[in-house]
DRENROBA-25597 format. One record per residue (C-alpha): residue in one letter; y, z negated, x. Coordinates in steps of 0.02 Angstrom, whole numbers, plus 32768, in hexadecimal, padded with zeros to 4 digits. Layout:
% DRENROBA-25597
<r><residu>A</residu><c2>Y</c2><c3>Z</c3><c1>X</c1></r>
...
END
This chain:
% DRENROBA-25597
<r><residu>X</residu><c2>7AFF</c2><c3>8328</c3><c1>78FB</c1></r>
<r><residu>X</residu><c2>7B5A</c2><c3>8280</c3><c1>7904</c1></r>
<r><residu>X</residu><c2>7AFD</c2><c3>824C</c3><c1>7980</c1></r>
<r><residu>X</residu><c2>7B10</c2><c3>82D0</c3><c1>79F7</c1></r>
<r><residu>X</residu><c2>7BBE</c2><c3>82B4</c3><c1>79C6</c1></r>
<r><residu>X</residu><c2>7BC3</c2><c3>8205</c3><c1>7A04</c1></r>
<r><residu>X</residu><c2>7B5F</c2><c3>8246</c3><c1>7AA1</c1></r>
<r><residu>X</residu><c2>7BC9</c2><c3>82C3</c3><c1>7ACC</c1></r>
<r><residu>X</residu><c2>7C5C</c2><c3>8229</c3><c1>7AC1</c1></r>
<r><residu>X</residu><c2>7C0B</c2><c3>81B6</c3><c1>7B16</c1></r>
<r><residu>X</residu><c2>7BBD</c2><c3>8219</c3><c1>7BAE</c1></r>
<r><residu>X</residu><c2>7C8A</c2><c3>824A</c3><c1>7BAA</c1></r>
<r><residu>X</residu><c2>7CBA</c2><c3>81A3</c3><c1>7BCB</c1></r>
<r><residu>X</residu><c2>7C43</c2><c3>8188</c3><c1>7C5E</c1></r>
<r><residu>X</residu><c2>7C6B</c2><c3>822D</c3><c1>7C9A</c1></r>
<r><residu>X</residu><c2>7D22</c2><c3>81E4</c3><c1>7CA1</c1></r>
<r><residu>X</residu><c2>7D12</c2><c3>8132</c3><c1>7CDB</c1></r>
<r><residu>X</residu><c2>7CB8</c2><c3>817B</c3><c1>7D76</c1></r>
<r><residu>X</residu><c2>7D3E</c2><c3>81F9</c3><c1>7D92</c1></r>
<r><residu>X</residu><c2>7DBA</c2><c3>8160</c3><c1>7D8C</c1></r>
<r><residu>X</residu><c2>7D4F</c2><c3>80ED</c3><c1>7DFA</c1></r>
<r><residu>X</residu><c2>7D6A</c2><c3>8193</c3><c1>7E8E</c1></r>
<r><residu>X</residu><c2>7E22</c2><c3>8190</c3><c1>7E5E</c1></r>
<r><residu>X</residu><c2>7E34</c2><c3>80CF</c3><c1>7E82</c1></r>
<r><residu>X</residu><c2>7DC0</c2><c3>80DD</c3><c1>7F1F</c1></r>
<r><residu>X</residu><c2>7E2B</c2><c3>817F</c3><c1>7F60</c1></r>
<r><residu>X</residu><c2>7EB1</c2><c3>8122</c3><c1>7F37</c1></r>
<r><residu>X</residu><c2>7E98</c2><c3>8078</c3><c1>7F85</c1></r>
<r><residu>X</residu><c2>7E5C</c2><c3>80D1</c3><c1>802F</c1></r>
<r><residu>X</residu><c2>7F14</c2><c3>8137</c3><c1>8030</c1></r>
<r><residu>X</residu><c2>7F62</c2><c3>8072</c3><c1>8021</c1></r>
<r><residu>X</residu><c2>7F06</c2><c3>8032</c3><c1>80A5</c1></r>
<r><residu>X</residu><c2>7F26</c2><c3>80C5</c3><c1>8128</c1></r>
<r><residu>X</residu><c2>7FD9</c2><c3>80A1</c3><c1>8105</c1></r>
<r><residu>X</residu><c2>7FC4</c2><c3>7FEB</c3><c1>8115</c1></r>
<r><residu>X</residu><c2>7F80</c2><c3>8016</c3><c1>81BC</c1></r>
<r><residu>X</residu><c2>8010</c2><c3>809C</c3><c1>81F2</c1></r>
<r><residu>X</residu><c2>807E</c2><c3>8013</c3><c1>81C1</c1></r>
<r><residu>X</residu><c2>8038</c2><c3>7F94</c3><c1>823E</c1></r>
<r><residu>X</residu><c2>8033</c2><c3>8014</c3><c1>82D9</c1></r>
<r><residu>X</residu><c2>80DB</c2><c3>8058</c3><c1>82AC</c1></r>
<r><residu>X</residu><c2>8137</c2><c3>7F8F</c3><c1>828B</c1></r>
<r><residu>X</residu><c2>80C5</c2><c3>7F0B</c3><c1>82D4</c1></r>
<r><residu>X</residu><c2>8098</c2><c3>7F63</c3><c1>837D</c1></r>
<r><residu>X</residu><c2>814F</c2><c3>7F7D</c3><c1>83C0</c1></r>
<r><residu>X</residu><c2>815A</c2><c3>7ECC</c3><c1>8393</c1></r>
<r><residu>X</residu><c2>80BE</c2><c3>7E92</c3><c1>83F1</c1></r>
<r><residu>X</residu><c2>80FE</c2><c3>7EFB</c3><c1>847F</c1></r>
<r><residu>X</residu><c2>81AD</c2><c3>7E8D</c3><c1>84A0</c1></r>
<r><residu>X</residu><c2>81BA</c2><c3>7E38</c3><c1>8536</c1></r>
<r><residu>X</residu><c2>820B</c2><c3>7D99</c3><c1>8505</c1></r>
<r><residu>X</residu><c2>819B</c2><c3>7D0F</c3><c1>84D3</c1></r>
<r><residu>X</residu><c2>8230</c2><c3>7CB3</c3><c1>8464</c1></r>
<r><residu>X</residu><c2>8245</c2><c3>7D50</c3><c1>8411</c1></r>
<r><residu>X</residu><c2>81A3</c2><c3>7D78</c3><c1>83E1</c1></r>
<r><residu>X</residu><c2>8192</c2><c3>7CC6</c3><c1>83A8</c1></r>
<r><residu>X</residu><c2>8217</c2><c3>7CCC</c3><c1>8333</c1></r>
<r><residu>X</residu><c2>81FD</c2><c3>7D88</c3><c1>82DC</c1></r>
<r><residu>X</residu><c2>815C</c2><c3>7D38</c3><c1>82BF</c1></r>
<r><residu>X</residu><c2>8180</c2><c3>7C9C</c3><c1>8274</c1></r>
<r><residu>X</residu><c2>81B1</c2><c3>7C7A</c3><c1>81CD</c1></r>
<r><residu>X</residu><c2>825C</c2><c3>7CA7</c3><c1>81B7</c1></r>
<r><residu>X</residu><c2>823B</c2><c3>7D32</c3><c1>8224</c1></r>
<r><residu>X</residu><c2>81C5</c2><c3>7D81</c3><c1>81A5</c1></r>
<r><residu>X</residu><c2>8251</c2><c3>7D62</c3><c1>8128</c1></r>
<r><residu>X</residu><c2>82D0</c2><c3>7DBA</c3><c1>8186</c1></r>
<r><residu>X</residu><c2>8259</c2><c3>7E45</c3><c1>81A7</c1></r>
<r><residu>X</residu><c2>822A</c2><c3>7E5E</c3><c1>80F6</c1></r>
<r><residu>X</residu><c2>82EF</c2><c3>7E48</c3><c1>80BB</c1></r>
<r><residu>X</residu><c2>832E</c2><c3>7ECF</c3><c1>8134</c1></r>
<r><residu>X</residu><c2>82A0</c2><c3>7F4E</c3><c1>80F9</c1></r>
<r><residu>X</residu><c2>82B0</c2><c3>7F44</c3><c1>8034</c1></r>
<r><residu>X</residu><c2>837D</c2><c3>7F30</c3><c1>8058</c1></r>
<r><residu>X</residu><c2>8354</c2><c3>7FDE</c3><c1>80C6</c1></r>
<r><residu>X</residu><c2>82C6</c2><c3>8027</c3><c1>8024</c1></r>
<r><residu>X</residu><c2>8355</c2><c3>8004</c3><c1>7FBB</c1></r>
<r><residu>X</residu><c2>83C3</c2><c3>8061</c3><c1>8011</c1></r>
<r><residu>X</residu><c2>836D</c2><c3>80EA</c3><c1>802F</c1></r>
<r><residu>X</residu><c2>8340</c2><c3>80F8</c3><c1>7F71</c1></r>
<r><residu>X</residu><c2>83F5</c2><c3>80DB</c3><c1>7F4C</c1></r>
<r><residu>X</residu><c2>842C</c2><c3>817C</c3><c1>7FB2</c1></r>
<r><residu>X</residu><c2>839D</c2><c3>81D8</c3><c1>7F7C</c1></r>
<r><residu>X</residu><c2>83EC</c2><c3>81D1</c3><c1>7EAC</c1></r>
END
């Protein structure tokens, strides 16, 4: 009786760790899909200005920085207006 007891548990746990190993997996893929929409939808308009200069700096350094400032300033505000 115990046994099946502890059985029963421990086929449970598997049961659930591969359940959670399909969540992660599900999971990851929906990150990565948006990780891609988020490079066609910012980095290609980029790619596709026509000054040299321009395109140099947005991707140097302090470019990146300003880029990533001026979107969590913007996710900020848009969280802000949302409460």
């Amino acid at each position: 009786m115990i046994k099946s007891i502890i059985l029963l548990i421990k086929f449970g746990f598997i049961g659930f760790f591969n359940e959670l190993r399909l969540l992660f997996k599900s999971l990851s893929e929906m990150m990565t899909s948006g990780f891609d929409n988020l490079n066609y939808h910012i980095f290609q308009p980029i790619r596709l200005l026509r000054f040299q200069d321009i395109r140099d700096f947005i991707f140097s350094t302090e470019g990146i920085i300003v880029m990533i400032i001026s979107f969590l300033v913007i996710i900020f505000l848009i969280s802000r207006k949302k409460q």
